[in-house]
C-alpha atoms as a printed R data frame, in Angstrom:
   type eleno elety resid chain resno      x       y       z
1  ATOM     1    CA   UNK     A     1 19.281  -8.917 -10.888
2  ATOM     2    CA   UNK     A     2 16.893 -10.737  -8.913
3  ATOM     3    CA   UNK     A     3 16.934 -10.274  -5.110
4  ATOM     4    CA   UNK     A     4 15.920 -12.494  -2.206
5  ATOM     5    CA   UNK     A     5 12.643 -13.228  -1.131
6  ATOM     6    CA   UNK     A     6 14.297 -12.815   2.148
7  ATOM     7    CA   UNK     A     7 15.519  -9.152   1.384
8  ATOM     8    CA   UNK     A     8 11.660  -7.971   0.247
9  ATOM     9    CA   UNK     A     9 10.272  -9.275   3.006
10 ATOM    10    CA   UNK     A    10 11.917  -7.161   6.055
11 ATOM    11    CA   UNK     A    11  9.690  -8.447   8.966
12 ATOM    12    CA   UNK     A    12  6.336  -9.320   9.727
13 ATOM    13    CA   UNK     A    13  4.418  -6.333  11.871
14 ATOM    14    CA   UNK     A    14  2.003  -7.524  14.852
15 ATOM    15    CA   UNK     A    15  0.210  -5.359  16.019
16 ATOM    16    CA   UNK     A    16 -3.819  -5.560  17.384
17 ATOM    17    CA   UNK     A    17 -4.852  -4.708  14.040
18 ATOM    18    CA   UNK     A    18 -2.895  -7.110  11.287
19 ATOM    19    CA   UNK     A    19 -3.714  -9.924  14.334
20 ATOM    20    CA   UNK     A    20 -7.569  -9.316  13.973
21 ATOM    21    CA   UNK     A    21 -6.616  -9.089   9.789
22 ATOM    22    CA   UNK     A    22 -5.192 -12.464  10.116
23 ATOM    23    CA   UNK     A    23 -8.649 -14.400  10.667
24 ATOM    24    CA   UNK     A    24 -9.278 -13.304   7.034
25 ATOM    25    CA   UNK     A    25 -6.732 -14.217   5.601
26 ATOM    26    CA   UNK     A    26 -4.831 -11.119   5.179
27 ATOM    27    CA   UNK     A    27 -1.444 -10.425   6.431
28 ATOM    28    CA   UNK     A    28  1.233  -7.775   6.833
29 ATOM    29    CA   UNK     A    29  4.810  -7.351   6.497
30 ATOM    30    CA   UNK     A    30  7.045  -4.724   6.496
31 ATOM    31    CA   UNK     A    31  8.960  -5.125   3.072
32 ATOM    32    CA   UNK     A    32 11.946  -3.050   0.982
33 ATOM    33    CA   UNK     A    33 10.893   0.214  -0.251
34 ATOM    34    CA   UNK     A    34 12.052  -0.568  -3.811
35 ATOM    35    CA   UNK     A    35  9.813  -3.652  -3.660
36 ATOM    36    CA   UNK     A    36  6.608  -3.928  -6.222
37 ATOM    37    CA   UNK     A    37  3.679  -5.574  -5.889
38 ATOM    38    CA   UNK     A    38  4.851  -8.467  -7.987
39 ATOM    39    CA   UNK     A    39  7.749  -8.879  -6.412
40 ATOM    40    CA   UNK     A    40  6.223  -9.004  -2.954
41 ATOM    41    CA   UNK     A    41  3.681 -12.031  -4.182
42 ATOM    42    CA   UNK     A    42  6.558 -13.860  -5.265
43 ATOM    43    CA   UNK     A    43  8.475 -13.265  -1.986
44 ATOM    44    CA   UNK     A    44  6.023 -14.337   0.347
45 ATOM    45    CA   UNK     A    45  4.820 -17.233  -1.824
46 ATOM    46    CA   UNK     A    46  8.605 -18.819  -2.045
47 ATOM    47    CA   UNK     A    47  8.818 -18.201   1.844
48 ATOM    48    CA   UNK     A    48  5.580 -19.552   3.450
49 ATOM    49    CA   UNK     A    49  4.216 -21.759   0.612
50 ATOM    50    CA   UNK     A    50  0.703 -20.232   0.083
51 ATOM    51    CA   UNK     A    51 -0.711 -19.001  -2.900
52 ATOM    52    CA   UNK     A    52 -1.316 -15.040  -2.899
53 ATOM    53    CA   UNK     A    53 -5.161 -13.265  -4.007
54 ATOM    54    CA   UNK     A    54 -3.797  -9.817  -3.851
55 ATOM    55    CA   UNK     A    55 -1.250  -7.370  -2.327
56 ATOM    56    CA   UNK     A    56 -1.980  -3.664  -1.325
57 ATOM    57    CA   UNK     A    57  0.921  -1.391  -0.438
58 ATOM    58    CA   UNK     A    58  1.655   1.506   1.615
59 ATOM    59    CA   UNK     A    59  3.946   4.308   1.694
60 ATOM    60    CA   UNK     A    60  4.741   5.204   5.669
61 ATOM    61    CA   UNK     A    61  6.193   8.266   6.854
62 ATOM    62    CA   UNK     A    62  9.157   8.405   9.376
63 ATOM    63    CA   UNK     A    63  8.156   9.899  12.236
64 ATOM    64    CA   UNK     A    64  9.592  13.046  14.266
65 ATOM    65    CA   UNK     A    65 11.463  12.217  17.139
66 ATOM    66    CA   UNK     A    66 12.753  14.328  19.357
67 ATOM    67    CA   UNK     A    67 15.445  13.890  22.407
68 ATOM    68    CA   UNK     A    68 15.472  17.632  24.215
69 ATOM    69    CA   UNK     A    69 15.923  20.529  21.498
70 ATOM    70    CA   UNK     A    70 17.222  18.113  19.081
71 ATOM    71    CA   UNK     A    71 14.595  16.253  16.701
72 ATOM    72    CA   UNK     A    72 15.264  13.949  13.682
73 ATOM    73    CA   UNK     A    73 13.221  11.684  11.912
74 ATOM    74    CA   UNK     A    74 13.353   7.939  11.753
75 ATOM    75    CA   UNK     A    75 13.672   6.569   7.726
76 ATOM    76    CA   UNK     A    76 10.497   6.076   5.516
77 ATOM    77    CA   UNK     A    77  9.111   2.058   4.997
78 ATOM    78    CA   UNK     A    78  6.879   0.641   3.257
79 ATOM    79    CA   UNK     A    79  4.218  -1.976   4.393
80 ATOM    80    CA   UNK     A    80  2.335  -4.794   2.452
81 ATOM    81    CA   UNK     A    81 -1.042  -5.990   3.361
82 ATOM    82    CA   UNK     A    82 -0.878  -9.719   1.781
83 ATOM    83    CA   UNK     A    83 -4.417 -11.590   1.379
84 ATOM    84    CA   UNK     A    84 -4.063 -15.198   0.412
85 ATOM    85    CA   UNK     A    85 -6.327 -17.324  -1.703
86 ATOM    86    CA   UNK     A    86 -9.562 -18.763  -0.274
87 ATOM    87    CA   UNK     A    87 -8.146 -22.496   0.710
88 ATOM    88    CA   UNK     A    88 -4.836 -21.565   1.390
89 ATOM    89    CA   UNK     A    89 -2.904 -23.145   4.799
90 ATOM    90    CA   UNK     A    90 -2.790 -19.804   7.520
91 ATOM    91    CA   UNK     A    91  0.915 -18.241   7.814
92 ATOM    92    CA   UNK     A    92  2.579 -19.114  10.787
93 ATOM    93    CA   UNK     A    93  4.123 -16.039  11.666
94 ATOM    94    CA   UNK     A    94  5.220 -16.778  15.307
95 ATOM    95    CA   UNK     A    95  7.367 -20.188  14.062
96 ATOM    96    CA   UNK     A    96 10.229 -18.008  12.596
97 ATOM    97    CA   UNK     A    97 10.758 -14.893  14.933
C-alpha cells in the first residue's frame, strides 16, 4: 500500500542551521520513521515540484524530560536532509505553514 506524500513528509524544521542549508539547495523535513530514502524523494518531489539530487537521513533520539522527580522521554523521529538538482526552482517553505 502506498501512502501519502503528505504522511512522509511530517513538517518542515527551521531552524538557523537548515535556513543557512537552504542557499544550497538543501533542505530539511521532519518525515515518518518508517519512511526510506526513496520514498522521501518521491514525497517531496509530488509536493513542491522540484526534482531531487539526493536525500540523507537521520535517526534522532527523544530527549529526557523531566517535570520535578518525574522524567519521561519524548518519541524518536527521523529527519531528512533533501538537496535538489542544480537548476531546480527554491522550495517555498513559508507559503504552506
Amino acid at each position: 500500500m502506498m501512502r501519502e506524500a503528505r504522511d512522509i513528509i511530517r513538517r518542515p524544521l527551521v531552524t538557523e542551521k537548515s535556513t543557512s542549508l537552504m542557499g544550497e539547495l538543501k533542505y530539511v523535513f521532519q518525515v515518518d520513521n518508517r519512511a526510506n530514502k526513496v520514498e522521501i524523494k518521491k514525497a517531496v518531489e509530488e509536493l513542491f515540484d522540484v526534482k531531487v539530487k539526493d536525500v540523507n537521513t537521520i535517526r534522532m533520539t527523544g530527549k529526557v524530560k523531566r517535570m520535578g522527580l518525574h522524567s519521561g522521554r519524548r518519541p524518536n523521529w527521523k529527519k531528512a536532509v533533501v538537496t535538489l538538482a542544480e537548476g531546480s526552482k527554491p522550495i517555498e517553505i513559508f507559503e504552506g505553514l
